[in-house]
C-alpha positions as CSV (number, residue, x, y, z in Angstrom):
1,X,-42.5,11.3,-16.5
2,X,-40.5,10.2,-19.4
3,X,-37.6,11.5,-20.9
4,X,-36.1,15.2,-19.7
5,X,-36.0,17.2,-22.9
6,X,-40.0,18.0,-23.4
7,X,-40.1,19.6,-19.9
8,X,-38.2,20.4,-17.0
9,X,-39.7,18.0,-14.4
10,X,-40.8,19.0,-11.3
11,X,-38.2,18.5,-8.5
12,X,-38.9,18.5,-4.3
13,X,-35.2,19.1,-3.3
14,X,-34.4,18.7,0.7
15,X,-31.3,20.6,1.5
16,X,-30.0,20.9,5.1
17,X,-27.0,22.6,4.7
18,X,-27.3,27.2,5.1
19,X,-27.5,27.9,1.4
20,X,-25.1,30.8,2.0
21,X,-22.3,28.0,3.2
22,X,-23.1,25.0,0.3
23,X,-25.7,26.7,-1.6
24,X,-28.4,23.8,-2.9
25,X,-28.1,23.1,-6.9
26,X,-30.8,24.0,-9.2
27,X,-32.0,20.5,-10.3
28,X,-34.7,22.0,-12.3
29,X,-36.6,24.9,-13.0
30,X,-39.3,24.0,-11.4
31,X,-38.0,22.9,-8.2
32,X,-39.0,23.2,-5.0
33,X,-36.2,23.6,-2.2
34,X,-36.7,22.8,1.3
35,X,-34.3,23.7,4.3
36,X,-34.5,23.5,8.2
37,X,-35.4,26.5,9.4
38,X,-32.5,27.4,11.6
39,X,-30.2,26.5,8.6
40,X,-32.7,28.5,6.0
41,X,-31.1,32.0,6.9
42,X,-27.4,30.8,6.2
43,X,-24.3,32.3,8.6
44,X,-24.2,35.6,6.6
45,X,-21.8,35.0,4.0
46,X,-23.4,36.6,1.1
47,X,-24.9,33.9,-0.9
48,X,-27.7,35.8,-3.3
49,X,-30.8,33.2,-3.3
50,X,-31.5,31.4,-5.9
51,X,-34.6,31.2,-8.2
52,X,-37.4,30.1,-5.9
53,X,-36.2,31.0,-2.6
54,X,-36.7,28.5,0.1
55,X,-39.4,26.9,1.7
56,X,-38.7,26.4,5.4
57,X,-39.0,22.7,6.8
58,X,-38.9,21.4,10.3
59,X,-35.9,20.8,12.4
60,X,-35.1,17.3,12.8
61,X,-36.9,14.1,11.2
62,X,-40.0,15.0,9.9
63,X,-43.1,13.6,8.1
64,X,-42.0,15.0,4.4
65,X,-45.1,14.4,2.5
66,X,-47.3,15.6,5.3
67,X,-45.3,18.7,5.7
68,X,-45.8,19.8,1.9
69,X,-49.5,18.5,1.7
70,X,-50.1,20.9,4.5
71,X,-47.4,23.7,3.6
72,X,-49.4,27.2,2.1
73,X,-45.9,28.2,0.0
74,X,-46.5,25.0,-1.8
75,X,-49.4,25.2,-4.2
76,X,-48.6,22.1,-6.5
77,X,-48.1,19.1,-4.6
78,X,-47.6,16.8,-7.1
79,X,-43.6,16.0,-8.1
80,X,-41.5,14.1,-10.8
81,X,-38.9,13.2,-8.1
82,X,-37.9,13.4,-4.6
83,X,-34.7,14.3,-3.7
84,X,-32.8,14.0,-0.2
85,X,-29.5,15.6,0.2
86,X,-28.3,14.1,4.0
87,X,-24.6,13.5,5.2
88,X,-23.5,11.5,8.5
89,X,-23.6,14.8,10.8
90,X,-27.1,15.7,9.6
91,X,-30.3,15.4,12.4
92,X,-33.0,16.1,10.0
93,X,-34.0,13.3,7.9
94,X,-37.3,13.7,6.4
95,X,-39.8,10.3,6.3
96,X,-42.3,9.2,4.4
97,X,-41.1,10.1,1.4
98,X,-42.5,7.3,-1.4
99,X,-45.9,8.4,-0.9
100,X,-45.1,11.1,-3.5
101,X,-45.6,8.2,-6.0
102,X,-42.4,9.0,-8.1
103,X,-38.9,8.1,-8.1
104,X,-36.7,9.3,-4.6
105,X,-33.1,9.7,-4.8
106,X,-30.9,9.7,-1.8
107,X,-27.5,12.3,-2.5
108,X,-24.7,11.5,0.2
109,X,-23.1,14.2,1.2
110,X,-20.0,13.7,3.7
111,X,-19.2,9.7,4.6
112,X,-15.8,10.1,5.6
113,X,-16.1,12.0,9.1
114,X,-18.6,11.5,12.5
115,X,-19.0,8.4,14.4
116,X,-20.7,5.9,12.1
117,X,-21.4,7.8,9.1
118,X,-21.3,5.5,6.8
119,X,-23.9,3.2,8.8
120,X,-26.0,6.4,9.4
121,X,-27.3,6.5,5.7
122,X,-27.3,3.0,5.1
123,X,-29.8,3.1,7.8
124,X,-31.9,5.8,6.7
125,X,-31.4,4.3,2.8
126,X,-33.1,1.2,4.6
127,X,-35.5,2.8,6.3
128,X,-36.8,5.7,2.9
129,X,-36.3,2.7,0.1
130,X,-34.9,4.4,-1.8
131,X,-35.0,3.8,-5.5
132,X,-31.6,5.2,-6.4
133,X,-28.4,6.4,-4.2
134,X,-25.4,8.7,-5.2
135,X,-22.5,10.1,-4.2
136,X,-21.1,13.8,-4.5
137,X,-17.8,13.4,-2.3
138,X,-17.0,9.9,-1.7
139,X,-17.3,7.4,-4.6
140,X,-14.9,5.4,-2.6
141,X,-17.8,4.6,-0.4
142,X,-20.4,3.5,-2.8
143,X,-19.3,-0.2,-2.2
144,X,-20.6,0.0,0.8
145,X,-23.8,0.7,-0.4
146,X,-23.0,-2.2,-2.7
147,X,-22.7,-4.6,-0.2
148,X,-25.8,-3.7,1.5
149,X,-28.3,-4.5,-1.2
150,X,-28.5,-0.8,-3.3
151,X,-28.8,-1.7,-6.8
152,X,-29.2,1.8,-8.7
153,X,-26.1,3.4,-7.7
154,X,-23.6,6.7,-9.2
155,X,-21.2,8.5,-8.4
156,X,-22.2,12.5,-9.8
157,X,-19.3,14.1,-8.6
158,X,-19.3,17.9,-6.8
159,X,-23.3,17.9,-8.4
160,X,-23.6,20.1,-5.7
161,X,-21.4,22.8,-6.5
162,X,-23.2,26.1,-7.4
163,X,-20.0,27.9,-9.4
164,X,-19.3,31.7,-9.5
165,X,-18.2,32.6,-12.9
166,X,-14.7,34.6,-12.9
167,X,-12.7,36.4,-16.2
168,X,-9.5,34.9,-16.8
169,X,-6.3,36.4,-14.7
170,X,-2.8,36.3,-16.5
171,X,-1.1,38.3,-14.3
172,X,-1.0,37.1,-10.9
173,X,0.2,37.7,-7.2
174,X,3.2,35.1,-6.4
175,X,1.6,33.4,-3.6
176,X,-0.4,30.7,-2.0
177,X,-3.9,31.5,-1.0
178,X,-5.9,29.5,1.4
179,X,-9.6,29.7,1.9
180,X,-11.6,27.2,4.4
181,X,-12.0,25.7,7.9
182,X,-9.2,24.8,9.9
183,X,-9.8,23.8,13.7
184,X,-10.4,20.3,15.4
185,X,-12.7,19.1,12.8
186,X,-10.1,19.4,10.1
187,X,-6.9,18.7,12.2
188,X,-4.4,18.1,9.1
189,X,-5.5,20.7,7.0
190,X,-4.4,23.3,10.2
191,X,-1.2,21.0,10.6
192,X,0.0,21.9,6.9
193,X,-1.6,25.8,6.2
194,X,1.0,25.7,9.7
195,X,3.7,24.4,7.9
196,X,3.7,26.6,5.2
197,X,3.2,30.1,8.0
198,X,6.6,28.3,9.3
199,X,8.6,28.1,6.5
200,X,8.0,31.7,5.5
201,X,6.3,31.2,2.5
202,X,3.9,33.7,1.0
203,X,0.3,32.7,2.1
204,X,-3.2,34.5,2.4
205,X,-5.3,32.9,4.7
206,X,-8.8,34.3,4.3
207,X,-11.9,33.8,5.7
208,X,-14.3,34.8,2.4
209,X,-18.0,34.0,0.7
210,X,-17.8,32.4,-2.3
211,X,-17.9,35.6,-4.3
212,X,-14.6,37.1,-2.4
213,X,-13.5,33.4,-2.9
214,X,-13.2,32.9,-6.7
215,X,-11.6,36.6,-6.4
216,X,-8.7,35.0,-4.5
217,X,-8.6,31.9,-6.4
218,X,-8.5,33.8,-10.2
219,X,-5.5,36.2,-8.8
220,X,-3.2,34.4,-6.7
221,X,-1.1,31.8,-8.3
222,X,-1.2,28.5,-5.9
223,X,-5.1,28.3,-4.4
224,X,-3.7,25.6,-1.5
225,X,-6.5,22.7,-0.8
226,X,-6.5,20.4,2.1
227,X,-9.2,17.4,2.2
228,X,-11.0,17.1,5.3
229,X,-10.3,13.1,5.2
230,X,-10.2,11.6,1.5
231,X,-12.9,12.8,-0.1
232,X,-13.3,15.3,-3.2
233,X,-14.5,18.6,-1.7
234,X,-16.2,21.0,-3.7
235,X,-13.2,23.5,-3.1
236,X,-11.5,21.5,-6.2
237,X,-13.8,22.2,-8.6
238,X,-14.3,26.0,-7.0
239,X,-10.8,26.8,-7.5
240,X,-10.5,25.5,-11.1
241,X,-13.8,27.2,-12.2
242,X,-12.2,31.0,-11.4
243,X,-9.0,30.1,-12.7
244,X,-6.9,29.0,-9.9
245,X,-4.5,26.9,-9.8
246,X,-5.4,23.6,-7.9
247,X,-2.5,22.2,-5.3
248,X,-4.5,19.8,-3.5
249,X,-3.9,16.2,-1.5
250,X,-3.6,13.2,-3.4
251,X,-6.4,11.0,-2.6
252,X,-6.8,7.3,-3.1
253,X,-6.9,5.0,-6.1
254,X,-10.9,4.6,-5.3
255,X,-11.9,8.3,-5.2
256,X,-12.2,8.9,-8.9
257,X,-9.7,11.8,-7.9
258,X,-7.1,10.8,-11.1
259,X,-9.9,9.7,-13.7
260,X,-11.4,13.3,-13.0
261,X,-9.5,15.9,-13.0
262,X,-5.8,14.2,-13.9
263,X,-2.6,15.1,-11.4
264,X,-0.5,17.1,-13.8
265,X,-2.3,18.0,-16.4
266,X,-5.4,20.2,-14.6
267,X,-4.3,20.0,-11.2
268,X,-1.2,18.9,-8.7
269,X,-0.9,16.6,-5.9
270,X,1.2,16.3,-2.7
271,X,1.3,13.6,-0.2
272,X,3.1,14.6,2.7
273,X,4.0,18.2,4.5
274,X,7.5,17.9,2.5
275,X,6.0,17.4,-0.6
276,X,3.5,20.4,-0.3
277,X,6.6,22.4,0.7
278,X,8.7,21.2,-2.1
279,X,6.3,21.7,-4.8
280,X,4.8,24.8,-3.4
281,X,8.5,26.4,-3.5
282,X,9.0,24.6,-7.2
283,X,5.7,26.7,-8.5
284,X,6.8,29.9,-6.8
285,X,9.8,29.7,-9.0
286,X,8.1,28.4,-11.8
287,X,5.1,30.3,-12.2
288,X,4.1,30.2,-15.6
289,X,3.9,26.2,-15.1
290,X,1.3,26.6,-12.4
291,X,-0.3,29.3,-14.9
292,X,-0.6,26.8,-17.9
293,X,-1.8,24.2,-15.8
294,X,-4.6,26.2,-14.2
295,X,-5.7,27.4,-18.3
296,X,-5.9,24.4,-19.2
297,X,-8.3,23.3,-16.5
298,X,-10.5,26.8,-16.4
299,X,-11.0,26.1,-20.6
300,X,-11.7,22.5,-19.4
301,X,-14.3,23.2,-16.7
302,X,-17.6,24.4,-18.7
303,X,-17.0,21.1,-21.1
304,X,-16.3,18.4,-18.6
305,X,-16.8,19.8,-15.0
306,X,-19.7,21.9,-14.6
307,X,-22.2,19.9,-12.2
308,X,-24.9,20.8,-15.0
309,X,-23.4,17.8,-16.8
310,X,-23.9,15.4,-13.8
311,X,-27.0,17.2,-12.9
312,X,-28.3,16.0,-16.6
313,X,-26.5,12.6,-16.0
314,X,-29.1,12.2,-13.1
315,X,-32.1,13.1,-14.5
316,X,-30.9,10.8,-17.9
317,X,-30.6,8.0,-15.4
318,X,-34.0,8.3,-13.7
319,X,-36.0,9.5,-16.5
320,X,-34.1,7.7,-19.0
321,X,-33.0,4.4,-17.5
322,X,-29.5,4.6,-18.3
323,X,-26.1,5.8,-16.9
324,X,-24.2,7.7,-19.2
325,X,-20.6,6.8,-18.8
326,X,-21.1,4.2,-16.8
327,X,-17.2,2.9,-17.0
328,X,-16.8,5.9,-15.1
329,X,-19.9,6.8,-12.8
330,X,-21.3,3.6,-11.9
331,X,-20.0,1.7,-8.9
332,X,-18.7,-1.6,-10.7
333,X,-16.0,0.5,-12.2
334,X,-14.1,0.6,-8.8
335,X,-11.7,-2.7,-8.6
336,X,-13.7,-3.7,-5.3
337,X,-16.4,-3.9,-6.1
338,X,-17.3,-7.4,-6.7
339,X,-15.2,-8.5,-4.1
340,X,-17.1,-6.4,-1.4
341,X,-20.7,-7.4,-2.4
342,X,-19.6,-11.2,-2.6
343,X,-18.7,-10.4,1.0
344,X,-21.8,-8.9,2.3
345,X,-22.9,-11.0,4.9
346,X,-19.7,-9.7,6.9
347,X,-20.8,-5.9,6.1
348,X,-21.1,-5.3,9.9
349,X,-18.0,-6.6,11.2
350,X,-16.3,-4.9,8.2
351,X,-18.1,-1.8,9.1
352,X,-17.4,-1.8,12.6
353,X,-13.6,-2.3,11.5
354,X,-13.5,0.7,8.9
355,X,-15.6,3.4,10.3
356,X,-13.3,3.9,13.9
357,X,-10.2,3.5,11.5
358,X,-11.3,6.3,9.0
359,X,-12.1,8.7,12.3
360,X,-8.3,7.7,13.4
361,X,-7.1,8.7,10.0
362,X,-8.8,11.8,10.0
363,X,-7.1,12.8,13.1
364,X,-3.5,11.2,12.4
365,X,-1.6,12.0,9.8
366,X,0.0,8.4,8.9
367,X,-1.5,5.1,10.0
368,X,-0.3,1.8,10.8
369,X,-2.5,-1.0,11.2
370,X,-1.7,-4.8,11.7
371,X,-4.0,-7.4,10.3
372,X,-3.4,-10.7,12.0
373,X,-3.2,-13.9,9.9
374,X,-6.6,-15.4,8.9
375,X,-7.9,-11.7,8.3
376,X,-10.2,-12.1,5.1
377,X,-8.7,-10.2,2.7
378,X,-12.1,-7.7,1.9
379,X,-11.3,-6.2,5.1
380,X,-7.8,-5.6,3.8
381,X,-9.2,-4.1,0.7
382,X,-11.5,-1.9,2.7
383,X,-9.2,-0.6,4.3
384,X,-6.6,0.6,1.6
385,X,-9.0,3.6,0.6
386,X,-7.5,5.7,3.3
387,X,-4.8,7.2,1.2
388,X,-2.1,7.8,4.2
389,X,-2.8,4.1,5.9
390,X,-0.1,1.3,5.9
391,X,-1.0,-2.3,5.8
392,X,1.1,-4.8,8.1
393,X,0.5,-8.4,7.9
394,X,1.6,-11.6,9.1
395,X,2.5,-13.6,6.0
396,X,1.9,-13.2,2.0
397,X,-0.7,-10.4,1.4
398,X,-3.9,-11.7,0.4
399,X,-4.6,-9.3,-2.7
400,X,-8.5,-9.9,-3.3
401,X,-9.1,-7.9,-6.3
402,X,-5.3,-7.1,-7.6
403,X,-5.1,-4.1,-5.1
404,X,-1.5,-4.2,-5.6
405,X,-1.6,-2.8,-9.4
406,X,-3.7,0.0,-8.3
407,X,-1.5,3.2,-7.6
408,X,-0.1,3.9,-4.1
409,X,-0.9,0.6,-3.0
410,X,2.0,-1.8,-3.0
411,X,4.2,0.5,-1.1
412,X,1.4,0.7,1.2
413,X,1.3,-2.8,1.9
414,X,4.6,-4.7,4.1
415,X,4.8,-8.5,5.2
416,X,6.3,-8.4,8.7
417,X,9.1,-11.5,9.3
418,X,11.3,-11.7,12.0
419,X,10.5,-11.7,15.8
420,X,7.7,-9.5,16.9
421,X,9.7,-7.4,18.5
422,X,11.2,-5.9,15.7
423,X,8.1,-5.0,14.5
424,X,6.8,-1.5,14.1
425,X,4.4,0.2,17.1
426,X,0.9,0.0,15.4
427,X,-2.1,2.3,16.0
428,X,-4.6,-0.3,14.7
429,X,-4.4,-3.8,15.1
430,X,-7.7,-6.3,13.4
């Protein structure tokens, strides 16, 4: 198929996740969405179906193209493009998949939780071949992919959102709501929504569908957001969309988090449980600045945030050839990426260095890790992603890509001197 303005092309979308928790995006018009059938029926949270409906696909790893050849829901079995939504935590990754004869896409969902996510679809990217690999959540991982040989590469991010359209609130209730998980899985997020219970500050914490969501979002004045560990969630762009005013964690220099949605202007940041308290208590006073700033980013979000731009920005890339914005959305625009491809062939050890240390910073709420002297520097610079992790070295730090001008990285970074016993207690040492 060329181009994407004669016709909508004809789209096989496999989406693991219950629609009714992440509902799968419309790619096309004429797409046909595939989900594992315990998934298929959602938990019950009152997502109305798209267009289409679902076609129910086998749990677990499954022969993809023999499934449709053979399925009776599918009449047509011919397709444009293959697409593969799969995250570290998913079981079910469908084979066979370039005996369609068209262009496969691989979407990564979450790469910043589970045991080995990141190695878990470069595996299956290995395995599938396939011809071009984005990222929703975490364009601080694409140079990963990078390193291990992908050459068509974007970052589309939240493409998977599916928003629900809300009227514009003036008036508003003067307090935080918060709408998510909490538990063991998302152990700081339940640290600070604490926090804020114990310092006696107005908060809703709701268990709601998406619907009952954007209601909460549109009327209360701070809609409180807690990343799971670094990445952009899809609750940023959910809040905005309905009006809310976003008061979420500042993620790293590498996330695309600044570029996109600007601390300030559209948004604000915190960094630590006192900072959340200070400038939650700041916006309770100061209400119509949390109001501006949450106009200002629901007039902005139909023009630059709705994921039918980066929906079109994909099918412009496959059909098209070319990557619109590609200062932005393409991988070389992050500062390490040269120097983690030039590095390649130390891509395991690396890995095997990163992926434990993420899980710890997950779980820990600040990080210290000592790299010994002689540590190459990429592994340094792999490393300084994790937003609340603090570099200790032995000697000058080896900057390998002028880390040091990004933001939040030079206070990140400490030389150690003296007698080892002065030095701090570390939770990681390389």
């Amino acid at each position: 198929m060329k181009g994407t303005k004669a016709a909508a092309p004809r789209i096989l979308l496999n989406w693991p996740a219950p629609p009714d928790y992440i509902p799968p995006p419309l790619l096309s018009d004429r797409q046909v969405t595939l989900c594992p059938k315990a998934r298929a029926k959602g938990f019950g949270l009152g997502f109305v179906n798209f267009t289409g409906g679902l076609v129910e696909c086998p749990e677990g790893d499954y022969d993809l193209y023999g499934f449709v050849q053979q399925s009776e829901q599918i009449a047509d079995k011919e397709f444009d493009l293959v697409v593969i939504w799969t995250s570290s935590f998913d079981s079910s990754n469908p084979f066979n998949t370039k005996k369609f004869g068209c262009p496969t896409v691989l979407l990564a969902g979450d790469t910043h939780h589970w045991e080995f996510p990141i190695n878990h679809l470069l595996a299956y990217w290995a395995t599938e071949g396939f011809d071009y690999v984005a990222t929703a959540y975490n364009r601080h991982h694409l140079h990963w992919f990078a390193a291990a040989g992908v050459e068509n590469l974007a970052w589309l991010p939240l493409i998977s959102m599916r928003p629900v359209a809300h009227e514009w609130v003036e008036v508003r209730e003067n307090q935080i709501v918060f709408i998510g998980q909490q538990g063991s899985r998302h152990p700081r997020r339940s640290r600070l929504v604490q926090a804020l219970k114990e310092a006696d500050l107005p908060i809703l914490i709701k268990a709601a569908n998406r619907i009952e969501a954007a209601e909460r979002f549109a009327n209360s004045l701070i809609s409180f957001n807690c990343s799971q560990n670094a990445d952009l969630n899809l609750r940023n762009l959910e809040v905005i969309s309905a009006g809310g005013f976003l008061l979420t964690d500042r993620l790293s220099f590498a996330s695309g988090f600044d570029e996109l949605l600007v601390p300030g202007t559209y948004c604000d940041t915190y960094d630590s449980e006192d900072e959340l308290l200070e400038k939650v208590r700041y916006y309770l006073d100061h209400p119509q600045e949390a109001i501006e700033i949450a106009r200002r980013a629901y007039q902005a979000f139909d023009k630059q945030w709705h994921p039918r731009h980066r929906i079109q920005n994909l099918l412009d890339w496959v059909f098209g050839g070319e990557l619109p914005e590609p200062f932005r959305y393409s991988p070389r625009s992050e500062v390490r990426h040269f120097v983690s491809t030039a590095n390649s062939h130390l891509i395991d050890t690396r890995l095997a260095v990163y992926e434990p240390v993420q899980e710890l910073h997950r779980v820990q709420e600040r990080l210290k890790v000592f790299l010994s002297r002689g540590c190459p520097g990429v592994i340094a610079a792999d490393l300084l992603d994790l937003p609340r992790l603090e570099l200790y070295g032995e000697g000058s730090f080896v900057d390998p890509c002028a880390l040091l001008q990004q933001r939040g990285v030079a206070e990140r970074v400490h030389e150690l001197t003296g007698e080892p016993a002065s030095w701090p207690v570390f939770d990681v040492a390389v």
